[in-house]
Every structure is written in structure tokens, then in C-alpha cells.
PyMOL Python script that loads the backbone (N, CA, C, O; Angstrom):
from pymol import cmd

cmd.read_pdbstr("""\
ATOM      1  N   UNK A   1       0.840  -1.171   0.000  1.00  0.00           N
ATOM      2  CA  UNK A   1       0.000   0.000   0.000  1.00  0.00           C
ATOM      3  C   UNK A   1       0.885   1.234   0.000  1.00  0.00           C
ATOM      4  O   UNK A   1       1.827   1.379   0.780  1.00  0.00           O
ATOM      5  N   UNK A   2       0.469   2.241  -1.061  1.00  0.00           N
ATOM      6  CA  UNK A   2       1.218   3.309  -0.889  1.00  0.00           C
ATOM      7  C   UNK A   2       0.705   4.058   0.254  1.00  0.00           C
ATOM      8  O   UNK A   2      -0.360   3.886   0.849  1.00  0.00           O
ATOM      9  N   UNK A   3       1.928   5.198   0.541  1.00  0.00           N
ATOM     10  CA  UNK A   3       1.267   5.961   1.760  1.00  0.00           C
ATOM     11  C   UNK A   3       0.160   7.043   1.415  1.00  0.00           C
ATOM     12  O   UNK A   3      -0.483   7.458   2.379  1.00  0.00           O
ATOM     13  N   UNK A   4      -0.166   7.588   0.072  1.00  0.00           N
ATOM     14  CA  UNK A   4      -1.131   8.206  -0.167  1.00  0.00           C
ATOM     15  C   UNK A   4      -2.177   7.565   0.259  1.00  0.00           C
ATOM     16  O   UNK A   4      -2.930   8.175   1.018  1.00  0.00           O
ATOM     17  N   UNK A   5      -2.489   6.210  -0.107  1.00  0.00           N
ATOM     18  CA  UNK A   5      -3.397   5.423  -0.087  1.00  0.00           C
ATOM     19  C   UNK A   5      -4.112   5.488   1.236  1.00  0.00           C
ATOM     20  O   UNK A   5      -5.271   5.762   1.546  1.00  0.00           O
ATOM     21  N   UNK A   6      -2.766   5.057   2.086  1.00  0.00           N
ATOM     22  CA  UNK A   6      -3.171   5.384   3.739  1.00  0.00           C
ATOM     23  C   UNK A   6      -3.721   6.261   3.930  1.00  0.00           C
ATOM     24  O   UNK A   6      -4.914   6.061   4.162  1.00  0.00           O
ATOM     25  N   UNK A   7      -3.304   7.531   3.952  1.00  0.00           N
ATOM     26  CA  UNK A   7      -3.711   9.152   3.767  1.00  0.00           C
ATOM     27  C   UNK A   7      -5.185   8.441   3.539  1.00  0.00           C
ATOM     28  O   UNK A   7      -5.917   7.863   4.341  1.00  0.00           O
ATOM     29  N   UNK A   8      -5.296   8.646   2.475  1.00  0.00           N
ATOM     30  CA  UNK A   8      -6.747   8.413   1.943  1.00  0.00           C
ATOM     31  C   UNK A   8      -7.752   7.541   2.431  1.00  0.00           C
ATOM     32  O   UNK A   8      -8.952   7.699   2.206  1.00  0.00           O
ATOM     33  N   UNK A   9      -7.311   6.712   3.032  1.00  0.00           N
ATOM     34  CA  UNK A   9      -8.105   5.349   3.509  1.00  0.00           C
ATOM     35  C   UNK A   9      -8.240   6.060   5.707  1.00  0.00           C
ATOM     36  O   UNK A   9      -9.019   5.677   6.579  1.00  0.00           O
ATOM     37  N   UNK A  10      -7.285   6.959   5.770  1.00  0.00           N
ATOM     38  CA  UNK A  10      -7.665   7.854   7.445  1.00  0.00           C
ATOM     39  C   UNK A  10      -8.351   8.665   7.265  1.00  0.00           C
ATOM     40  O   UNK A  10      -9.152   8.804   8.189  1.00  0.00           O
ATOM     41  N   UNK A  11      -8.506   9.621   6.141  1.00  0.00           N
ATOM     42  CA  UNK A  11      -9.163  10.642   6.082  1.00  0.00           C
ATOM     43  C   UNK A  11     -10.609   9.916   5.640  1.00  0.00           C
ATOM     44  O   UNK A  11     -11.572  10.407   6.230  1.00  0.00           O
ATOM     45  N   UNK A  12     -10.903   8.929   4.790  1.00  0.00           N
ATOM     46  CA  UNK A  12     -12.435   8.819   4.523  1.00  0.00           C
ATOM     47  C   UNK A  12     -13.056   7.675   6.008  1.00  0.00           C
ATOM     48  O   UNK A  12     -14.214   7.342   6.260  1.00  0.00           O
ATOM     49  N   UNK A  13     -11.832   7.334   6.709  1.00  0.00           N
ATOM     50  CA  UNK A  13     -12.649   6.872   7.840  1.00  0.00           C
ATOM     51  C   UNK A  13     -12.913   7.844   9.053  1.00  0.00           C
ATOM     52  O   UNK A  13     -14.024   8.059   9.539  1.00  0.00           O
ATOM     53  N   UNK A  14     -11.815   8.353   9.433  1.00  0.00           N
ATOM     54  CA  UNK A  14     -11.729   9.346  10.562  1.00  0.00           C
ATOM     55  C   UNK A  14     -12.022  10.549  10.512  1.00  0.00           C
ATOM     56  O   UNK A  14     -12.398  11.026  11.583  1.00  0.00           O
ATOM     57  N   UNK A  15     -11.976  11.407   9.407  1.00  0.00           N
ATOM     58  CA  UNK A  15     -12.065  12.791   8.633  1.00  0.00           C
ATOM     59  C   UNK A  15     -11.008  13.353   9.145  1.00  0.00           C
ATOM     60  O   UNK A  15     -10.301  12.809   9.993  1.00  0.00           O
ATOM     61  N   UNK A  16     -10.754  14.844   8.523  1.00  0.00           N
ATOM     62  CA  UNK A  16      -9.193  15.213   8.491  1.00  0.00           C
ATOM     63  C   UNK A  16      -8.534  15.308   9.720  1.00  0.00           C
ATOM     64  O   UNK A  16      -7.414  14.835   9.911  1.00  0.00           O
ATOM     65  N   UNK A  17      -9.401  16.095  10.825  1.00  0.00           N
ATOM     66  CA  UNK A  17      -9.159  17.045  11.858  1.00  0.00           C
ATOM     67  C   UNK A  17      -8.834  15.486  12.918  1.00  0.00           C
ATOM     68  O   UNK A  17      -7.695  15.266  13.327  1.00  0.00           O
ATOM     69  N   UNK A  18      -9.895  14.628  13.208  1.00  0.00           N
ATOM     70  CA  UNK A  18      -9.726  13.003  13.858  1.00  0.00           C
ATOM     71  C   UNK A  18      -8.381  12.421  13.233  1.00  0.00           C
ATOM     72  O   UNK A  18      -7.275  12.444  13.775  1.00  0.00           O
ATOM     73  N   UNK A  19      -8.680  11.925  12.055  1.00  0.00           N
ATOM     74  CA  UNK A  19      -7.286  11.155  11.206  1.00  0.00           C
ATOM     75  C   UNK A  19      -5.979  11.734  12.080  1.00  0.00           C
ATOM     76  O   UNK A  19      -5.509  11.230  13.100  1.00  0.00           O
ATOM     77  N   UNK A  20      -5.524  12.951  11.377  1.00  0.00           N
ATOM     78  CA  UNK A  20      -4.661  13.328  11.609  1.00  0.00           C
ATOM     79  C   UNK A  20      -3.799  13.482  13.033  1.00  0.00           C
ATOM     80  O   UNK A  20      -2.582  13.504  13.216  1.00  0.00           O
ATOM     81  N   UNK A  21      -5.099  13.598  14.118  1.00  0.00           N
ATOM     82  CA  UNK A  21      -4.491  13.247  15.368  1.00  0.00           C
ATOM     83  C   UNK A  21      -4.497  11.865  15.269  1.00  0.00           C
ATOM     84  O   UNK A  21      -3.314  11.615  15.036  1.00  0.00           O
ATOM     85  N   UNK A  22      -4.965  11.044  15.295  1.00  0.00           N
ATOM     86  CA  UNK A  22      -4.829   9.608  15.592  1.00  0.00           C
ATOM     87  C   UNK A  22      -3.317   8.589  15.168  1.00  0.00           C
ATOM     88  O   UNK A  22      -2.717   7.654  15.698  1.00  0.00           O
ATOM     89  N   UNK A  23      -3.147   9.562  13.686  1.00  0.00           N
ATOM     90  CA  UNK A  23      -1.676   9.027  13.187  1.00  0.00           C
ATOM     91  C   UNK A  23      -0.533   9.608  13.736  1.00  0.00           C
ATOM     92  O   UNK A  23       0.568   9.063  13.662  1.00  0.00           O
ATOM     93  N   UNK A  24      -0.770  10.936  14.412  1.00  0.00           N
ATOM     94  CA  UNK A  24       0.175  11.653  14.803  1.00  0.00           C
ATOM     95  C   UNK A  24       0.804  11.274  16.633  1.00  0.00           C
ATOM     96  O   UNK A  24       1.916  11.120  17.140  1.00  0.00           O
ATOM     97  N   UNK A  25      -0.501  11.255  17.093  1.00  0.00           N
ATOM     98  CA  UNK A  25      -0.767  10.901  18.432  1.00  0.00           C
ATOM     99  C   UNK A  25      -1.264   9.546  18.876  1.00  0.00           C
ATOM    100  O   UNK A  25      -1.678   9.737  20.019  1.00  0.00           O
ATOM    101  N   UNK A  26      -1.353   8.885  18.712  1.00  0.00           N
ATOM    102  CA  UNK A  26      -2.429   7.796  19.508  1.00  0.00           C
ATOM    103  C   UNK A  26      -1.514   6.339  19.118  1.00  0.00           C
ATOM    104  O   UNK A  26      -1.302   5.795  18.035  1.00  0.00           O
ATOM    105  N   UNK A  27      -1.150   6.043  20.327  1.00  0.00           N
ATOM    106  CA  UNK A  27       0.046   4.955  20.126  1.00  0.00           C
ATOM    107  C   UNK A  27      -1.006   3.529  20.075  1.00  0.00           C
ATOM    108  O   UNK A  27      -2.140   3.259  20.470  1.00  0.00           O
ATOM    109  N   UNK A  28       0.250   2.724  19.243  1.00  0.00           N
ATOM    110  CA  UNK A  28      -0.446   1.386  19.092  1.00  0.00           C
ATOM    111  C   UNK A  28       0.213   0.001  19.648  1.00  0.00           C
ATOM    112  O   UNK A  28       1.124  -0.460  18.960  1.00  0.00           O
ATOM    113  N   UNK A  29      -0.124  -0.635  20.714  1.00  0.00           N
ATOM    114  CA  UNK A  29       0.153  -1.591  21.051  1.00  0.00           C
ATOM    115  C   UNK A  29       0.761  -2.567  20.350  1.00  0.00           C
ATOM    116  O   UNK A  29       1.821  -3.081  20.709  1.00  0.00           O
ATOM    117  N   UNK A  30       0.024  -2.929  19.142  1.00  0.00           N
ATOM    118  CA  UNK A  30       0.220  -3.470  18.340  1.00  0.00           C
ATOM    119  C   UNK A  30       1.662  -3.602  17.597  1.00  0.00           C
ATOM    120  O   UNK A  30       2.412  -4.515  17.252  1.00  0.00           O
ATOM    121  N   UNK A  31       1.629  -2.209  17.544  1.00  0.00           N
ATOM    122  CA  UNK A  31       3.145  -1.398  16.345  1.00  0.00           C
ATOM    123  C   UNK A  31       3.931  -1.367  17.633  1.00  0.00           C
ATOM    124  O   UNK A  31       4.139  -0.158  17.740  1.00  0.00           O
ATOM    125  N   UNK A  32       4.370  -1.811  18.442  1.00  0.00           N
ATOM    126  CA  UNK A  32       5.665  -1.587  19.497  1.00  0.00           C
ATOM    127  C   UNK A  32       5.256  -0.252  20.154  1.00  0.00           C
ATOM    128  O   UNK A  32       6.162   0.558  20.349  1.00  0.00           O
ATOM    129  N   UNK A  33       4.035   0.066  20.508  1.00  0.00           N
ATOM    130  CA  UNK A  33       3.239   1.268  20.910  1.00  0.00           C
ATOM    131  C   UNK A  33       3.764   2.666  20.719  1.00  0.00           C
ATOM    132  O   UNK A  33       3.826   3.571  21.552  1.00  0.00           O
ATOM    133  N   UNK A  34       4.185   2.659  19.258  1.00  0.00           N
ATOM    134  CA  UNK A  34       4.351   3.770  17.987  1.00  0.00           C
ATOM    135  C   UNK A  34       3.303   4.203  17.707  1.00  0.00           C
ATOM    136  O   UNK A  34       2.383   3.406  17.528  1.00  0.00           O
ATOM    137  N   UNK A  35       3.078   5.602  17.574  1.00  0.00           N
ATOM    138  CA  UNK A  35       2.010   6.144  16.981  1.00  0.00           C
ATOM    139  C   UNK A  35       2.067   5.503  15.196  1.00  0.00           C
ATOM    140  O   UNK A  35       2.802   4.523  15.072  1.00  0.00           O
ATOM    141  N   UNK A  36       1.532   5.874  14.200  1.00  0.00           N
ATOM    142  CA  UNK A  36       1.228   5.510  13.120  1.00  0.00           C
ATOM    143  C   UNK A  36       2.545   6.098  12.154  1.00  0.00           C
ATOM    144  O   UNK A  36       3.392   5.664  11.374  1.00  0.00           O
ATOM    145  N   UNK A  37       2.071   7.466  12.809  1.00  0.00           N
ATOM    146  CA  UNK A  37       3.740   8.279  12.188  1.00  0.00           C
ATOM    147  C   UNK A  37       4.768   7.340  12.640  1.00  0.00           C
ATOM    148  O   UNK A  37       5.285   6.873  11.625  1.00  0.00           O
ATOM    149  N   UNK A  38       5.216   6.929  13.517  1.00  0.00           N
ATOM    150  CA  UNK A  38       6.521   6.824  14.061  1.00  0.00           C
ATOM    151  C   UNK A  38       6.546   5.424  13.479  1.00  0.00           C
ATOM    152  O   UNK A  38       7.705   5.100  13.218  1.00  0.00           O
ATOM    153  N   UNK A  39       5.520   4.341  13.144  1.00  0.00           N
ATOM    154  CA  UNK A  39       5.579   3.002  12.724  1.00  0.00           C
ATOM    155  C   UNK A  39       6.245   3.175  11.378  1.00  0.00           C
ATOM    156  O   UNK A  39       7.385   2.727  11.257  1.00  0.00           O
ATOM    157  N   UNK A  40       5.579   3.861  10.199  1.00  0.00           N
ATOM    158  CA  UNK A  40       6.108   3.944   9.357  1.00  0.00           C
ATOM    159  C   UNK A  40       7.146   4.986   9.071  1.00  0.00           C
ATOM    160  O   UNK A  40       7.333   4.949   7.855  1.00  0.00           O
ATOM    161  N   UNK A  41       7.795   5.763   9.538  1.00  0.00           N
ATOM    162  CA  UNK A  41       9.276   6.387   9.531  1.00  0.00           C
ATOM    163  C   UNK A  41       9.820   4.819  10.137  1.00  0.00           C
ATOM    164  O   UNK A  41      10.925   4.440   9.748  1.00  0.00           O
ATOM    165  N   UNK A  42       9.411   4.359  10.630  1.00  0.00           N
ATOM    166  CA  UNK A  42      10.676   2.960  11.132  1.00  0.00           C
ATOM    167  C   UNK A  42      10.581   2.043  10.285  1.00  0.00           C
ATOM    168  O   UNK A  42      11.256   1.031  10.470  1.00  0.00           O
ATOM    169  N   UNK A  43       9.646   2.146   9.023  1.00  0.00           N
ATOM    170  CA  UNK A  43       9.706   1.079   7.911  1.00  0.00           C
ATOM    171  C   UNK A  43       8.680   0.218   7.880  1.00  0.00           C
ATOM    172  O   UNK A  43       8.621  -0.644   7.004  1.00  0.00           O
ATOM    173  N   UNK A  44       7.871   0.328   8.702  1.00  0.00           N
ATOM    174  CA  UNK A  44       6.581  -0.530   8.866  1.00  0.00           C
ATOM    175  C   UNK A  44       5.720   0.015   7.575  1.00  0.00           C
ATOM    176  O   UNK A  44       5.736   1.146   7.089  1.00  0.00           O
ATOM    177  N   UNK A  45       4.882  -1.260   7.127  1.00  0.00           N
ATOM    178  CA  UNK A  45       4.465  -1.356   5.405  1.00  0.00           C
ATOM    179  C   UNK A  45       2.812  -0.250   6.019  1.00  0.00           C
ATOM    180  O   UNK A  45       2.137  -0.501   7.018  1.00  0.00           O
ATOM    181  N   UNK A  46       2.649   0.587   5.304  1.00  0.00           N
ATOM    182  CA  UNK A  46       1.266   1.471   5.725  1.00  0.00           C
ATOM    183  C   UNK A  46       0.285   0.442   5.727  1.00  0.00           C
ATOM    184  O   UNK A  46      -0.608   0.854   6.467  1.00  0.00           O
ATOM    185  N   UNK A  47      -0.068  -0.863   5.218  1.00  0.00           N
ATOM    186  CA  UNK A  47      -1.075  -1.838   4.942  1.00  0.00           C
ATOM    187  C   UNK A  47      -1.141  -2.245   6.259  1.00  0.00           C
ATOM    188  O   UNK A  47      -2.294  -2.241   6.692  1.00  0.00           O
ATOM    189  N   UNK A  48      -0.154  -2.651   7.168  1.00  0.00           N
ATOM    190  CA  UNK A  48       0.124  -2.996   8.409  1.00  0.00           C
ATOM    191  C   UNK A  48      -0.558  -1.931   9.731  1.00  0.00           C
ATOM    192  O   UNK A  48      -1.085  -2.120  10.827  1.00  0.00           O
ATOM    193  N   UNK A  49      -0.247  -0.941   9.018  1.00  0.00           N
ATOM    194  CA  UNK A  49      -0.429   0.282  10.157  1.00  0.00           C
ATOM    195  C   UNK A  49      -2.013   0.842  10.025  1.00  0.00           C
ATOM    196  O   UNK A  49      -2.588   1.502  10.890  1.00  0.00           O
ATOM    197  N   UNK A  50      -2.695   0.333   8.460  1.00  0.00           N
ATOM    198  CA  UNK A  50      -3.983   0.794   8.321  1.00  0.00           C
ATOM    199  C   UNK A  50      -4.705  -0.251   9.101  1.00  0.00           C
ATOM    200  O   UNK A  50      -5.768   0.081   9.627  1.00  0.00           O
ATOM    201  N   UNK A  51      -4.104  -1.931   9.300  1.00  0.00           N
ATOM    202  CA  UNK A  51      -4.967  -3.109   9.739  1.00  0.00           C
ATOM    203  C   UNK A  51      -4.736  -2.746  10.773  1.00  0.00           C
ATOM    204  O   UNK A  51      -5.692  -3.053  11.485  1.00  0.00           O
ATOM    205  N   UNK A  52      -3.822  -2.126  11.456  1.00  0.00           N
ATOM    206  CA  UNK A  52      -3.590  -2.499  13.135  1.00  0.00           C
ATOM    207  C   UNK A  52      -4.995  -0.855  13.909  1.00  0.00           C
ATOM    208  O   UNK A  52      -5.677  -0.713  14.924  1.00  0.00           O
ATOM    209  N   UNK A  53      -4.772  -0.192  12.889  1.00  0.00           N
ATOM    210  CA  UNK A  53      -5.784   1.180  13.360  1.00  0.00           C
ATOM    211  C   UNK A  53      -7.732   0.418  13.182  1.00  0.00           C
ATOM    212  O   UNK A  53      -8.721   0.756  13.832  1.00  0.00           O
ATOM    213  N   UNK A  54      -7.653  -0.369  12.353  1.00  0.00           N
ATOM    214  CA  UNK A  54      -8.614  -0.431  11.760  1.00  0.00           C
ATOM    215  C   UNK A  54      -9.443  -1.631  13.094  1.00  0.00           C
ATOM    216  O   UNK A  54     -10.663  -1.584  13.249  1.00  0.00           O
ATOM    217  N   UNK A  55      -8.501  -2.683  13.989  1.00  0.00           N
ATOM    218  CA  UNK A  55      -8.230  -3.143  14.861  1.00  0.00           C
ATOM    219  C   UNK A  55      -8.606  -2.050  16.024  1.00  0.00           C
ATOM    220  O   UNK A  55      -9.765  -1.653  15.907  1.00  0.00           O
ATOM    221  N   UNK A  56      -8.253  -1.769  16.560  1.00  0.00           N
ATOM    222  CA  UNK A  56      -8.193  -0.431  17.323  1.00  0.00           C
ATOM    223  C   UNK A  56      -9.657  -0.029  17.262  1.00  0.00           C
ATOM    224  O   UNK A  56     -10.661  -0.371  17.886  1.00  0.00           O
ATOM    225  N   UNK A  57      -9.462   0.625  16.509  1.00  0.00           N
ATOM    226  CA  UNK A  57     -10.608   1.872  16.246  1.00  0.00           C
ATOM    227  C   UNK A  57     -11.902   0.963  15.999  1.00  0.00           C
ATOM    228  O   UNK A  57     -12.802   1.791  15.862  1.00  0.00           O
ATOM    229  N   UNK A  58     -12.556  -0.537  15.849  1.00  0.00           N
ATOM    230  CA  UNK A  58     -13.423  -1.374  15.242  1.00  0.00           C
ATOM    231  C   UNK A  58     -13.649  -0.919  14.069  1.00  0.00           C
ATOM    232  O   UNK A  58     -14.823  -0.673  13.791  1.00  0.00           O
ATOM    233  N   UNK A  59     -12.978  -0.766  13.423  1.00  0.00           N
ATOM    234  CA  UNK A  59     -13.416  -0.500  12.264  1.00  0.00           C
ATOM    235  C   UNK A  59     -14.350  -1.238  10.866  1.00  0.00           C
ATOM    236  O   UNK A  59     -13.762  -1.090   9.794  1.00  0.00           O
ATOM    237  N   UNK A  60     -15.493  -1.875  10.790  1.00  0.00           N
ATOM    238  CA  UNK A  60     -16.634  -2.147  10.504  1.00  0.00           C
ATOM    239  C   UNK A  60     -15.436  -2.996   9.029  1.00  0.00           C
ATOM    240  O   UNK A  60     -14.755  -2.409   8.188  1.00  0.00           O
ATOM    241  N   UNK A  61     -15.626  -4.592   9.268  1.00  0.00           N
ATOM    242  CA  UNK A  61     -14.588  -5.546   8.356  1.00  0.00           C
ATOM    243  C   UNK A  61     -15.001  -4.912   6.728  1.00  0.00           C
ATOM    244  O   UNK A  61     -14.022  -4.906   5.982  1.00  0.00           O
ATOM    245  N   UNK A  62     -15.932  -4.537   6.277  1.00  0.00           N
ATOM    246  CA  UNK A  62     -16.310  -3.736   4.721  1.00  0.00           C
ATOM    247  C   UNK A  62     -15.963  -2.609   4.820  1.00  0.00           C
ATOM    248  O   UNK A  62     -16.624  -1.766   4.214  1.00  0.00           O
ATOM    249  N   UNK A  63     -14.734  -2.163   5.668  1.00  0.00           N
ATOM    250  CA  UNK A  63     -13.985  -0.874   5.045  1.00  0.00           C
ATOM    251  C   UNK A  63     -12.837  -0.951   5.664  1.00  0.00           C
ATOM    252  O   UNK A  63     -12.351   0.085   6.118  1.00  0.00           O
ATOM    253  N   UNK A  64     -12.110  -2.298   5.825  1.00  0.00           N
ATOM    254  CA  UNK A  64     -10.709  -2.618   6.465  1.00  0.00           C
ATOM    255  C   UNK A  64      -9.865  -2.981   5.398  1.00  0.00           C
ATOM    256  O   UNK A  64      -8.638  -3.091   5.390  1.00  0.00           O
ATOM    257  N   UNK A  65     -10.779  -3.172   4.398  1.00  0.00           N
ATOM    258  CA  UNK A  65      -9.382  -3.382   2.836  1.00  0.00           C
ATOM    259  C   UNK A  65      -8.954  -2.216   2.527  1.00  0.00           C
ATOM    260  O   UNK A  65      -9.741  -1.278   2.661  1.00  0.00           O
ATOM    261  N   UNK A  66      -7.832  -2.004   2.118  1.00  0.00           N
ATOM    262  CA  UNK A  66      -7.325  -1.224   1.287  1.00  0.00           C
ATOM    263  C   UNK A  66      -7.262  -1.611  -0.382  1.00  0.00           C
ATOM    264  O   UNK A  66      -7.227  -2.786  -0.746  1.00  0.00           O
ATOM    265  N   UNK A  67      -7.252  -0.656  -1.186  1.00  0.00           N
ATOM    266  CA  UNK A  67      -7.479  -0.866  -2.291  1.00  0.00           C
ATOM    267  C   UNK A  67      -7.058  -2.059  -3.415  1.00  0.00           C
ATOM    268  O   UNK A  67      -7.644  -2.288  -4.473  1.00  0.00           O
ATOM    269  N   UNK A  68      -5.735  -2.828  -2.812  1.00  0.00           N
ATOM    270  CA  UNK A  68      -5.090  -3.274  -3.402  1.00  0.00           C
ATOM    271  C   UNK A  68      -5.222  -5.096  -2.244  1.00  0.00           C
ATOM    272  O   UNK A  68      -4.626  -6.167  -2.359  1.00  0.00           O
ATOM    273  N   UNK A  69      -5.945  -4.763  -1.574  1.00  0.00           N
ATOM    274  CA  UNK A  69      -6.819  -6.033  -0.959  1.00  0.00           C
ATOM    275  C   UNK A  69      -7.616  -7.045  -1.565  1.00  0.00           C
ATOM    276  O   UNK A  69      -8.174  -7.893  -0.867  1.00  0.00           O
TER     277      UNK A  69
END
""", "prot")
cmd.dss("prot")
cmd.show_as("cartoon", "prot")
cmd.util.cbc("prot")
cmd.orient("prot")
């Protein structure tokens, strides 16, 4: 997954002002309890970091694919 994709796949779940804190701020157990930013600056694949939020957040299984799912 590209990282636009991600972008795109936080903003149509969370909307801009939510998304954007959540990737910036909101650590994940999951990811070595890295926020989203900090998972992928360490190389973690965005597909990884969209399943582990999507986990998290319940995110409803008919909008946990990403495009290339």
C-alpha cells in the first residue's frame, strides 16, 4: 500500500481534523506502541499500520481493505 493510499483510507474513515491526530498521536500496542507516524518512519508497510488502526478503532470488516486487498 502506498502511503497516499493510507492518507486516503484515514481521512475517509476518521475525517481530516480526527485522522490526523490519531496518526500523529495515539500509540499502538500493536506497532511496538508507535504512533502511526513513528511506525512507518521505522519502515513498517502502511497496509500494516492501516490493519492495526482499523483493529483499534473497530473498524466495521467492509472498510478494512485497502485498495489493493
Amino acid at each position: 500500500m502506498r502511503l497516499t493510499e493510507f492518507g486516503n483510507l484515514v481521512l475517509t474513515e476518521f475525517g481530516q481534523a480526527r485522522g490526523d491526530a490519531i496518526v500523529a498521536d495515539h500509540s499502538l500496542l500493536s506497532l511496538g506502541n508507535r504512533t502511526p507516524v513513528q511506525a512507518i518512519e521505522d519502515g513498517q508497510d502502511p497496509r500494516d499500520v492501516w490493519r492495526a488502526l482499523c483493529v483499534e478503532f473497530d473498524v466495521p470488516p467492509e472498510r478494512r481493505l485497502g485498495p489493493d486487498d
